[in-house]
N, C-alpha and C positions, 0 to 999 in steps of 0.2 A: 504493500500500500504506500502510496505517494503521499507524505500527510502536509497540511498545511493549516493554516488558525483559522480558517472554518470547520475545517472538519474534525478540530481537537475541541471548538467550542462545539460542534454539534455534540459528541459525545460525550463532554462535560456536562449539557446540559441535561441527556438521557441520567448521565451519575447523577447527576443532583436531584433529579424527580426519587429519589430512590431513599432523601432522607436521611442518608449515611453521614454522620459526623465528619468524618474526613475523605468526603467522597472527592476530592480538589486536589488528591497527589497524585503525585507522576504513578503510581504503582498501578493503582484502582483506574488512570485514564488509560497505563499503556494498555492492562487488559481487556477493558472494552474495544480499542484499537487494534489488539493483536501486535503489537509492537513492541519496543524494548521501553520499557519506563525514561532514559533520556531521552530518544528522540523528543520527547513533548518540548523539555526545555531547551533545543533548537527554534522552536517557534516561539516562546516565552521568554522574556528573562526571568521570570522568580514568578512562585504562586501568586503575590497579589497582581501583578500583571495579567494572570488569566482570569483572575475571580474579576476583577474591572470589566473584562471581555464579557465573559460570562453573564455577567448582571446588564452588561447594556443588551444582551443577545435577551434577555431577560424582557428590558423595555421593548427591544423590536415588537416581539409576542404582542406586550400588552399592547403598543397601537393598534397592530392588526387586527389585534380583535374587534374596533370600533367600525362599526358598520358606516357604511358612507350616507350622506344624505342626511343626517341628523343635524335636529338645532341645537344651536350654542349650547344650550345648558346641559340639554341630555348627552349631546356629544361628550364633553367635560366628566359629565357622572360616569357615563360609561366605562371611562378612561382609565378614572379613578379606582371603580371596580375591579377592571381588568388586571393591571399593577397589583391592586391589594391577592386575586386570586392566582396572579405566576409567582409573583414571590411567595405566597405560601405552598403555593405547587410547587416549587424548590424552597426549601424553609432555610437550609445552612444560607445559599448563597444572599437569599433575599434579606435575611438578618442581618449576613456583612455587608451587604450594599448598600443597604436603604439611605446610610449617613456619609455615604461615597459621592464622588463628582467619577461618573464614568468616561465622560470626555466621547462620546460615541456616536454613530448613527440611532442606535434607541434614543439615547437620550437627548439627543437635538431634534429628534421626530417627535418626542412627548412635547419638550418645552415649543416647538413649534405649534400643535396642534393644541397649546392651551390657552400662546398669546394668540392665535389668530379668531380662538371662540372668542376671546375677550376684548378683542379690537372690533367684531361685531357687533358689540351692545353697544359699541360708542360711547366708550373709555375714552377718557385724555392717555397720552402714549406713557405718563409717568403711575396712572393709575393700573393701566396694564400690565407693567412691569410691578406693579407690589403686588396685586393680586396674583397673579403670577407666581410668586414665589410664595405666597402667602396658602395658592393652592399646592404647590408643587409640596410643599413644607406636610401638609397635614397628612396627605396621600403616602407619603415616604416615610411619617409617623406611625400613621393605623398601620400602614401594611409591616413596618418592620417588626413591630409589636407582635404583629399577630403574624408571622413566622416566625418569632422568638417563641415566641408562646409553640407552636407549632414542633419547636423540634425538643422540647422535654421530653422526658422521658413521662412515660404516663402514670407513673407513679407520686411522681412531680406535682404534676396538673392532679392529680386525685386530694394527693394532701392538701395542696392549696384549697383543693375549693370545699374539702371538708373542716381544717381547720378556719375558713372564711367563715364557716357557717357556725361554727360553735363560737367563735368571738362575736360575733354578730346577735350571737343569742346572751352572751352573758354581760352586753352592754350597758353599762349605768344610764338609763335616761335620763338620771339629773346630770351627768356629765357632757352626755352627747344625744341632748336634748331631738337634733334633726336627726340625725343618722339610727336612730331605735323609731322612730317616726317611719324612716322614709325607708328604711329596710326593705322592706315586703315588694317595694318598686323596684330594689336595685339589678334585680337580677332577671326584671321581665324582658330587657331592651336587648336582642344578640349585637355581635358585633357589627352586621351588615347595618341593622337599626341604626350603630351609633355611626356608623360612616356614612347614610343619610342625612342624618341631622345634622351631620356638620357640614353636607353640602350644601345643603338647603337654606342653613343659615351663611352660610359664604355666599351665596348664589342672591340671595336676598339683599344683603352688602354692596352687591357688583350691583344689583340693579337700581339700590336707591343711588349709589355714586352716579353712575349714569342718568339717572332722572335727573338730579342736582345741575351735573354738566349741561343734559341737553336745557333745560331750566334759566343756567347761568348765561349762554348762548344764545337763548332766544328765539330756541327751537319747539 
């Protein structure tokens, strides 16, 4: 086989669907490859050079999954989605990447197709740019969280959310008056919920800014 940095991230990305701790050495790529574990680092210089690859090959995905023809806002949601559900589909790389600058075609195809939803509400060009990052920020939060979360072991995730539940229960409500109050709600919202909500209120933001603009404008 003739290998080359497409086809070592192709089959990094197959190791990483797989959830394995250290699915990102040369050992575990040569053997999906068939090859000698150094060949990989003739296309690489060093692991975190391929994990950057990997995570932008990561973004590509998530664009492609956004259907064409959609408006501004659902395009954006969708987006959002997508990202939160490949980086948990690869949970190792998505965890290391999320607070990464990939420098890549994913990642200039994201931040592309996020200023150009938001150049159509009729943003001023400074307002675009904070939103912008302001959405890129929360997207790259939920989802890395939740492929952190993601690749515990499940015994991990058991304990937490059994001992959540007995601290929860032996709460002082003179102490923590709202939180013995609000209890019984905290656990009805899944994740998808909370990554709604906070689009919805970003979304809400972008459109009264724009109202303002066109407003101030005289449009």
């Amino acid at each position: 086989m003739r290998l080359s940095p497409e086809l070592i991230v192709d089959a990094a990305v197959r190791v990483a669907a797989r959830a394995e701790g250290d699915g990102l050495t040369g050992r575990a790529l040569g053997e999906a490859l068939g090859v000698d574990r150094s060949a990989v680092w003739r296309h690489f210089a060093d692991r975190d050079a391929l994990l950057l690859a990997v995570g932008d090959r990561l973004l590509q995905m998530a664009v492609a999954r956004v259907p064409e023809g959609l408006a501004a806002g659902e395009r954006l949601r969708t987006l959002a989605h997508s990202v939160v559900e490949v980086y948990v589909a690869h949970p190792y790389v998505g965890a290391a990447v999320a607070c990464r600058t990939t420098r890549g075609p994913g990642e200039f195809a994201a931040i592309e197709m996020m200023l150009a939803g938001l150049q159509e509400i009729g943003l001023r060009a400074e307002d675009v740019a904070l939103f912008q990052r302001m959405l890129a920020d929360t997207i790259l939060a939920h989802a890395g969280r939740r492929a952190g979360h993601a690749v515990l072991p499940q015994h991990l995730k058991d304990g937490d959310e059994q001992a959540g539940a007995v601290v929860q229960a032996t709460l002082s409500p003179e102490q923590y008056p709202a939180l013995t109050a609000l209890s019984p709600y905290l656990a009805e919202h899944d994740d998808d919920r909370v990554l709604d909500a906070l689009l919805e209120a970003f979304w809400l933001a972008v459109e009264a800014t724009a109202d303002a603009t066109r407003r101030n404008s005289g449009r």
